[in-house]
C-alpha positions as CSV (number, residue, x, y, z in Angstrom):
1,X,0.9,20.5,-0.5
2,X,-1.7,23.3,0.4
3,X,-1.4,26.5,2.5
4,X,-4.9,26.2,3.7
5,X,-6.5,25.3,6.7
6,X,-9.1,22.7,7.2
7,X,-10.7,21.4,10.5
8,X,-12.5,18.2,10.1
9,X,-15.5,18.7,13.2
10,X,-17.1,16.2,15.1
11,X,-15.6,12.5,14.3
12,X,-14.8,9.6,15.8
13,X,-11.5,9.6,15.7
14,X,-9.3,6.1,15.3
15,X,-5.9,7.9,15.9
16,X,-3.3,5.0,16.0
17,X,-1.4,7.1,18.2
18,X,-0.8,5.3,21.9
19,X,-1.0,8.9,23.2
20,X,-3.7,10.4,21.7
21,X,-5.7,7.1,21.0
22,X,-9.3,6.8,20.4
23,X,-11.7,9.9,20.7
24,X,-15.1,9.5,20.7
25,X,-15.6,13.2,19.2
26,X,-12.8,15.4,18.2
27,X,-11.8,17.7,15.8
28,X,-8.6,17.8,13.7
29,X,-7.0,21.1,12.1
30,X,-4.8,20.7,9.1
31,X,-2.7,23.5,8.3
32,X,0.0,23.2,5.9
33,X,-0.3,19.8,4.3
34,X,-0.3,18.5,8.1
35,X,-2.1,18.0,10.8
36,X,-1.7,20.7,13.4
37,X,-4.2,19.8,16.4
38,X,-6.2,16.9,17.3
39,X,-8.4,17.4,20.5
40,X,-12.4,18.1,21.0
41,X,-13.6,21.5,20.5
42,X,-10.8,23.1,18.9
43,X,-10.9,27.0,18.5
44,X,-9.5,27.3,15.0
45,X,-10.0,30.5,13.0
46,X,-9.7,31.6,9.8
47,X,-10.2,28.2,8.7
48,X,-10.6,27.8,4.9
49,X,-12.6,25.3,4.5
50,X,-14.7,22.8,7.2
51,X,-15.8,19.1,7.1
52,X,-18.5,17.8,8.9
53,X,-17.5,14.2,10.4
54,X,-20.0,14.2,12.8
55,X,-21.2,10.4,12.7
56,X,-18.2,9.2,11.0
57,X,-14.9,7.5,11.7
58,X,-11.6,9.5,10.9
59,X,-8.7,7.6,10.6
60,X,-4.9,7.7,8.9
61,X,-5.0,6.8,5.5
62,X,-4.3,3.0,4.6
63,X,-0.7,2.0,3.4
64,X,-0.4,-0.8,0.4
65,X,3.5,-1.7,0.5
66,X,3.2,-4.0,-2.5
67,X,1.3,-3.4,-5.5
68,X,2.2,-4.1,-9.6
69,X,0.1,-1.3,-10.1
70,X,0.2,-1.2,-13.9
71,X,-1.8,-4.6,-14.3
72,X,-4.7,-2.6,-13.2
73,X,-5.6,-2.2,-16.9
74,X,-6.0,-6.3,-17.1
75,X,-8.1,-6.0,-13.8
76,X,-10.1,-9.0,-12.8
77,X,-8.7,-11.2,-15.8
78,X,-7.1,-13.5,-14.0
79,X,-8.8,-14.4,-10.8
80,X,-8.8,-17.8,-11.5
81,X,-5.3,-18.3,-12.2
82,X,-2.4,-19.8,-10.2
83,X,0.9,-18.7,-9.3
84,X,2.3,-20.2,-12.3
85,X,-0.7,-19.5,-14.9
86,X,-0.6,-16.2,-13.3
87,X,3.2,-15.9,-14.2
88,X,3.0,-17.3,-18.3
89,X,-0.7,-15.3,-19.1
90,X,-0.1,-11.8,-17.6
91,X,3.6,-11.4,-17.2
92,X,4.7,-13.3,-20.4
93,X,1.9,-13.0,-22.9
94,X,-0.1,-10.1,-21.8
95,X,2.3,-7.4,-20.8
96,X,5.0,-7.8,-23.9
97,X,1.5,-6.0,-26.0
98,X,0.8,-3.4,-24.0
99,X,2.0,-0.1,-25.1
100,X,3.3,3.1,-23.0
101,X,-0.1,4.2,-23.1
102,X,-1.6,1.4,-21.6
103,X,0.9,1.3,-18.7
104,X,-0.1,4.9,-18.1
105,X,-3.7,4.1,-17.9
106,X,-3.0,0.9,-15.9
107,X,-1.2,2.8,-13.5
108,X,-3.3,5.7,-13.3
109,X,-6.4,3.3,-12.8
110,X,-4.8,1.4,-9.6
111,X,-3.8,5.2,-8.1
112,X,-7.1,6.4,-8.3
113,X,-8.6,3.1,-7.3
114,X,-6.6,2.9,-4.0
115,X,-7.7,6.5,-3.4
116,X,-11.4,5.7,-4.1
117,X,-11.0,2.9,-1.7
118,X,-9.0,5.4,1.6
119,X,-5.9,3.8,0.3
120,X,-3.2,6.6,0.7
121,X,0.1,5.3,-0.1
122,X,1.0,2.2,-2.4
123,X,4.7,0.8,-2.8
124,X,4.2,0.4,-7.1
125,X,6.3,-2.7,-7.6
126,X,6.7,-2.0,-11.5
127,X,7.7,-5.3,-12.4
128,X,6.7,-5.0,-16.4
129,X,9.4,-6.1,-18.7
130,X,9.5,-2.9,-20.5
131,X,13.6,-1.2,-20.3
132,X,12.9,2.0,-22.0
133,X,12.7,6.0,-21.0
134,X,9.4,5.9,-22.7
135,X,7.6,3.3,-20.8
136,X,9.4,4.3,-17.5
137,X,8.2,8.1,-17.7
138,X,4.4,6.8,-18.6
139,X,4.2,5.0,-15.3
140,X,6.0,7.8,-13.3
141,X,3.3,10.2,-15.0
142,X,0.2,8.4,-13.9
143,X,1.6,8.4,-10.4
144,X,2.3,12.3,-9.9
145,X,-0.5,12.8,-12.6
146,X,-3.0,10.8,-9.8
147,X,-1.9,13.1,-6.3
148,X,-1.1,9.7,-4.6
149,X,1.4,9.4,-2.0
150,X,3.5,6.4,-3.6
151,X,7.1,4.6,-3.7
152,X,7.8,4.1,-7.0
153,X,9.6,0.4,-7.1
154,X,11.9,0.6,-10.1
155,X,12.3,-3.1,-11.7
156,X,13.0,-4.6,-14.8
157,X,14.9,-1.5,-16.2
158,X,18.2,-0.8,-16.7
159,X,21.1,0.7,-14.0
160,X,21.4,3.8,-16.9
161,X,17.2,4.3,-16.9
162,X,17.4,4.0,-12.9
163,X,20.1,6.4,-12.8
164,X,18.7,9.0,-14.6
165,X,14.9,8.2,-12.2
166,X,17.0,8.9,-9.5
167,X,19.0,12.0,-10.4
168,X,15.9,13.5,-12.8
169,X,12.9,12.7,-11.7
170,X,12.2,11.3,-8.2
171,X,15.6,13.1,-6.4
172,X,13.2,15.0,-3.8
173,X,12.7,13.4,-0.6
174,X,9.6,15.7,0.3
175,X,8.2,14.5,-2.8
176,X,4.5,12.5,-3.1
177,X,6.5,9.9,-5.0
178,X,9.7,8.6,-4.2
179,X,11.7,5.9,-5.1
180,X,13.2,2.4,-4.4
181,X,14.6,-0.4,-6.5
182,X,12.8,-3.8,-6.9
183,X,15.9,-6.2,-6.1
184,X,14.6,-9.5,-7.4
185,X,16.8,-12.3,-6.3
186,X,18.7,-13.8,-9.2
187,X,22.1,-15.5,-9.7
188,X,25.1,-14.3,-7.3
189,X,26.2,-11.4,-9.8
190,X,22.9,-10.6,-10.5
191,X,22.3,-10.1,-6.7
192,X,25.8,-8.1,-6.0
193,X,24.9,-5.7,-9.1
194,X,21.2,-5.0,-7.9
195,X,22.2,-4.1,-4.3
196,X,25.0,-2.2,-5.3
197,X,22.9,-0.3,-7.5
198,X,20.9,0.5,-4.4
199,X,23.8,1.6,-2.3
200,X,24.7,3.4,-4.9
201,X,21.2,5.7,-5.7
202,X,20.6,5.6,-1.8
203,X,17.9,3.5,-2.3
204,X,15.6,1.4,0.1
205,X,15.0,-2.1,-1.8
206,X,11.9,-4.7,-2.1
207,X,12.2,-8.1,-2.9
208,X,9.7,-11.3,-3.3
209,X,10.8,-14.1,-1.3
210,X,8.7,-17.7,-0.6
211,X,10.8,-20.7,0.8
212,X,13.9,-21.8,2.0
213,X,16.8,-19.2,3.2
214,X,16.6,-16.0,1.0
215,X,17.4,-13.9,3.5
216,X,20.2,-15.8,4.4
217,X,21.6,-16.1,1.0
218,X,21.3,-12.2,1.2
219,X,23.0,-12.4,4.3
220,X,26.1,-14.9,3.4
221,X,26.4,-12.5,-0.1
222,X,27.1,-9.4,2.1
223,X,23.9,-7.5,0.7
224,X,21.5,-7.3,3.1
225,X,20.6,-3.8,4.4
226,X,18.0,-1.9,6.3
227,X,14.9,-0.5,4.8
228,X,14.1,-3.5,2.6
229,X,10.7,-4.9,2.1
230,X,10.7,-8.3,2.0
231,X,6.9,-9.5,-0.3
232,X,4.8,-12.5,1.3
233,X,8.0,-14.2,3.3
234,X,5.5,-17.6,3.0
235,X,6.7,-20.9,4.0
236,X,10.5,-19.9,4.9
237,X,12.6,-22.1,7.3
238,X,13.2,-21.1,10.8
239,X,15.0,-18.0,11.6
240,X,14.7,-15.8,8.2
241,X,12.0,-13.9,9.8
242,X,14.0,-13.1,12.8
243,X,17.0,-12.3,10.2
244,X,14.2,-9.4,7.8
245,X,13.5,-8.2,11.9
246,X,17.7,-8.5,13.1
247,X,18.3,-6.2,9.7
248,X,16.2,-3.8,10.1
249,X,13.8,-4.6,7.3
250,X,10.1,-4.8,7.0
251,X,7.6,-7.6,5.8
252,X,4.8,-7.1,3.0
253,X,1.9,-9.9,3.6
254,X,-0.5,-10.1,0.4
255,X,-3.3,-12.5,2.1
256,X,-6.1,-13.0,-0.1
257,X,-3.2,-13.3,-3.0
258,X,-1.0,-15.7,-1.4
259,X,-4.3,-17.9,-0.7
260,X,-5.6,-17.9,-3.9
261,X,-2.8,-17.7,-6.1
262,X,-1.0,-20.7,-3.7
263,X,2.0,-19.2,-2.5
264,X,1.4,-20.5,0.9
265,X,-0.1,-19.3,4.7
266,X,0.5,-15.8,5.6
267,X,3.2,-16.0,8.2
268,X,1.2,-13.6,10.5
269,X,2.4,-15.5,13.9
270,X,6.0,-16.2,12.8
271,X,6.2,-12.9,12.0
272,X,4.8,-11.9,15.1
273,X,7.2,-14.2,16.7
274,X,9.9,-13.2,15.1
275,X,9.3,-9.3,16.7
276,X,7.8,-7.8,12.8
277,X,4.8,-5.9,12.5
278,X,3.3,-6.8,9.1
279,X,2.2,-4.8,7.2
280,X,-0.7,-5.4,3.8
281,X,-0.2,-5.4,0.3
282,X,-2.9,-5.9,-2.5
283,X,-0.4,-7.1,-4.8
284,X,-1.9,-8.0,-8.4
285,X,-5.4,-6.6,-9.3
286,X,-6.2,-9.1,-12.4
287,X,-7.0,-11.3,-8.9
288,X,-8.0,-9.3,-6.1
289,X,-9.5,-6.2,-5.3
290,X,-7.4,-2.8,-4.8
291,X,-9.1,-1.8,-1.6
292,X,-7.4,-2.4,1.9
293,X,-10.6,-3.3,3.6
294,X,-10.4,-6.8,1.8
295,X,-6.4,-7.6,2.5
296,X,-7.3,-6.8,6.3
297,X,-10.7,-9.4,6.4
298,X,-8.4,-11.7,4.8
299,X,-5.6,-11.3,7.4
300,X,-7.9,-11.4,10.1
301,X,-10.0,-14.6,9.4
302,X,-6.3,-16.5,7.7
303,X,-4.3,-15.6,10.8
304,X,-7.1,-16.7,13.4
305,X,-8.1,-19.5,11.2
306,X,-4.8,-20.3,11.5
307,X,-4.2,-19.9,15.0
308,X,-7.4,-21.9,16.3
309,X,-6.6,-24.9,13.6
310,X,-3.3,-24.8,14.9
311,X,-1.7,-24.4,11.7
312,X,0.3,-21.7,13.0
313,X,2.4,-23.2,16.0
314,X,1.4,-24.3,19.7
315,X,0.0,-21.4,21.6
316,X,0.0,-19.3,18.3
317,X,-2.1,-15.8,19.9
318,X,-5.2,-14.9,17.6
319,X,-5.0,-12.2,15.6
320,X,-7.3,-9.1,16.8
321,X,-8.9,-6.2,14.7
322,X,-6.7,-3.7,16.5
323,X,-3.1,-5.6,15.7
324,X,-5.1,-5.8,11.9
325,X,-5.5,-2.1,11.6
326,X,-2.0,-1.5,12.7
327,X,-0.9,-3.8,9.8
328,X,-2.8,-0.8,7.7
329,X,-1.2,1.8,8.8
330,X,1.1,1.8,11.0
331,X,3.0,-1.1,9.6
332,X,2.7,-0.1,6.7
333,X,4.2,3.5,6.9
334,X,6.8,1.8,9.2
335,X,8.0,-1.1,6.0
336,X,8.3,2.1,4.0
337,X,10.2,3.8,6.1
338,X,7.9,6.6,6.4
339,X,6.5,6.2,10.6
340,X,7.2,9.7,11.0
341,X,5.4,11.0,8.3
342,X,2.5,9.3,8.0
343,X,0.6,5.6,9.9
344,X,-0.8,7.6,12.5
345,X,-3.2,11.1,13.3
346,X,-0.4,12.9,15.2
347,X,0.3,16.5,15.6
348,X,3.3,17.4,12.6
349,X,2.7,14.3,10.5
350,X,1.4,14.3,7.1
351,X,-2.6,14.7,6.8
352,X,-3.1,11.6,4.8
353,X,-6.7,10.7,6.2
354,X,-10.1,9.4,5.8
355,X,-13.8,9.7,7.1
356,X,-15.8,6.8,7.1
357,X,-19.5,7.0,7.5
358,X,-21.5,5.1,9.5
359,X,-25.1,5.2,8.6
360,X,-25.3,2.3,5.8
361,X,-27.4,-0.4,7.2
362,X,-24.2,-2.5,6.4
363,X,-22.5,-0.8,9.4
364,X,-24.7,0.4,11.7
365,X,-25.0,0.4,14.7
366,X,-21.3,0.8,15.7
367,X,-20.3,-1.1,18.9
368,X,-16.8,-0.8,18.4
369,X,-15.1,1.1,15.9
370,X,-11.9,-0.4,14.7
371,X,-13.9,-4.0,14.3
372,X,-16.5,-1.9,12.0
373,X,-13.1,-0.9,9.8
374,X,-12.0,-4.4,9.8
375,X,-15.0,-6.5,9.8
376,X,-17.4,-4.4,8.4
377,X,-17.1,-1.9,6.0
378,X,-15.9,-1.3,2.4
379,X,-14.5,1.3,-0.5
380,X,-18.8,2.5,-0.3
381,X,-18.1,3.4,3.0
382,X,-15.5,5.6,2.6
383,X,-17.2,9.6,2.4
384,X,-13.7,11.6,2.1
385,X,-9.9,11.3,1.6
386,X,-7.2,13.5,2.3
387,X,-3.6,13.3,0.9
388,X,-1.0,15.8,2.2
389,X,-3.7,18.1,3.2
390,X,-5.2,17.9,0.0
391,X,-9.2,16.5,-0.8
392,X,-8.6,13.8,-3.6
393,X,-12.4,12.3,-2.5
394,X,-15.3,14.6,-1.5
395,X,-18.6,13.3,-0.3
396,X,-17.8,10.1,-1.7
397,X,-16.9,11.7,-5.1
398,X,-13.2,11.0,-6.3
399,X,-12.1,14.5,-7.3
400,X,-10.4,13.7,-11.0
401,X,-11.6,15.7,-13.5
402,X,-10.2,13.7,-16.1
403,X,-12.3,9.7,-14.7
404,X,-14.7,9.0,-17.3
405,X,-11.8,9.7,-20.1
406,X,-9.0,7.6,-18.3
407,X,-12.0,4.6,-17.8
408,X,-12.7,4.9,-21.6
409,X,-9.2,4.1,-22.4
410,X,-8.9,1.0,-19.6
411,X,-12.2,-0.1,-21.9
412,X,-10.4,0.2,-25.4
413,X,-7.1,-1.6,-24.0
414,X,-9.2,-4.7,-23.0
415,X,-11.5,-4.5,-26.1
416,X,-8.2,-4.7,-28.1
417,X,-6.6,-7.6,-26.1
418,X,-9.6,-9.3,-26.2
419,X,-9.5,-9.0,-29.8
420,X,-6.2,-10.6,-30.1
């Protein structure tokens, strides 16, 4: 948090707030770690510090609800992989050699990449295989070491490490990072233990699910519970999306993943059908890119795609760039239970934002604003970025003292894995 005051002057603002809505100039005082006023010409004094936005797009920060953050340190290694090659390379041969070190640096390099790219809050699904205090407190590190807002997904561990997460480490609700349990599906006991666990801690939950009735196994074992996130929800029979909706949980759609990788068609009109608001996940960086402009192109060309080809029902509706940039946002903060705090530029919510210029010959001239986000631009785009108040990109500078050292490491763990 910060006790200054900023006023960002002059920008186009994309609100995502029904009453406030689009403003073709406005300002926007943050005071406090929050935003305080958003109207043209605002009389602010004794301001600490002021941003010029004129000829830019403000906007809330983007929300990833589904990211294994530490493979960031394999990046790019396996985009042409499948599901299943995906599964025996990274997860099985890969990960078992990385150390705590390398987790750090993985984790650490997807933070600051989401930041780079306007991305303000990721849900870390920290699905490495690695059960110890050691490697546990590495990942944690990089994330309150990197000044993102992020839900740390705790998986893989034990209920005695989770335990002490919850009571030592990430007990603060006001927190930047916070916490949730990664309750992979599993035999019956496994299940009843996970979810329990969950009760337990007070946790909210997350959970892949592809296929057949996972949600109403969840159901029939007495388990399911609000505030879960349910990842990629592809190719389920009728009526578990209306169950994740009827429960009071969310749905995380990974597009440009769960097309490449084969996990099946984004549900985005079943899931519209079914009364959910998607929101966008990146998902695994060794095969796409950590930036939410590419997860909302994908949505928007699979879901109308989709829709015209009929693939997605009779009379299937076609997606728009608006409904996409809601899926950003405002879905997002919504899966992770955090719509009053963030999604949105309203008075008394968190000031997680970003400015995005306008004046690349990529972009300009801007007809319409929200389909230059969607269709448009990119992580080059993005000028500034604001998380609880606080500047974490300036100018299109990431403000992290410590970059060139952190991308020395990423080198030397893929120079050694490479080796092997």
């Amino acid at each position: 948090m910060t006790s200054a005051r900023t006023l960002l002057t002059g920008g186009r603002v994309l609100s995502m707030d029904p009453a406030i809505g689009e403003l073709p100039s406005a300002d926007i005082l943050v005071e406090d770690g929050r935003i305080a006023a958003v109207r043209p010409d605002l009389d602010a004094t004794e301001v600490g510090e002021r941003i010029d936005a004129r000829g830019c797009l403000v906007l809330p920060g983007f929300v990833d609800t589904h990211r294994h953050m530490w493979q960031a340190v394999l990046r790019g290694s396996g985009a042409d992989q499948t599901l299943d090659e995906y599964f025996a390379t990274v997860l099985h041969t890969l990960a078992p050699r990385l150390t705590a070190d390398d987790l750090h640096t993985g984790n650490l390099l997807s933070a600051l990449g989401a930041l780079d790219a306007g991305v303000t809050t990721v849900q870390d699904i920290s699905n490495v295989d690695k059960p110890t205090e050691e490697y546990t407190d590495a990942l944690l590190d990089a994330l309150t070491d990197a000044g993102l807002r992020s839900v740390f997904a705790y998986g893989h561990g034990t209920a005695q490490d989770a335990r002490r997460v919850r009571t030592r480490r990430l007990h603060a609700k006001d927190s930047l990072v916070t916490m949730a349990l990664n309750a992979e599906a599993g035999s019956e006991e496994t299940i009843r233990r996970g979810w329990a666990l969950a009760r337990e801690l007070d946790l909210p939950t997350a959970l892949h699910v592809r296929g057949g009735r996972p949600v109403s196994r969840l159901h029939r074992l007495g388990v399911l519970r609000p505030g879960t996130v349910f990842i990629h929800g592809t190719g389920m029979e009728d009526g578990e999306l209306r169950m994740i909706h009827d429960s009071g949980g969310a749905l995380s759609v990974a597009p440009a993943i769960e097309m490449t990788m084969g996990h099946g068609l984004p549900p985005f009109a079943a899931a519209a059908a079914a009364g959910l608001l998607p929101s966008l996940s990146v998902d695994v960086e060794v095969a796409a890119p950590s930036d939410m402009f590419t997860q909302m192109r994908a949505a928007f060309q699979i879901g109308r795609f989709a829709a015209l080809q009929g693939h997605a029902g009779p009379e299937a509706p076609l997606l728009t760039a608006r409904e996409v940039l809601e899926f950003a946002t405002l879905g997002g903060a919504g899966a992770l239970g955090m719509a009053d705090t963030i999604g949105s530029l309203t008075p008394g919510k968190q000031a997680d934002l970003l400015v995005l210029r306008t004046d690349r010959p990529g972009v300009a001239p801007v007809y319409d604003a929200t389909a230059a986000v969607v269709s448009s631009m990119d992580r080059a785009d993005v000028d500034t970025v604001m998380v609880a108040g606080r500047v974490v990109k300036r100018e299109g500078r990431l403000q992290y003292a410590g970059l060139p050292r952190l991308l020395a490491r990423a080198q030397d763990v893929r120079d050694r894995l490479a080796a092997r």
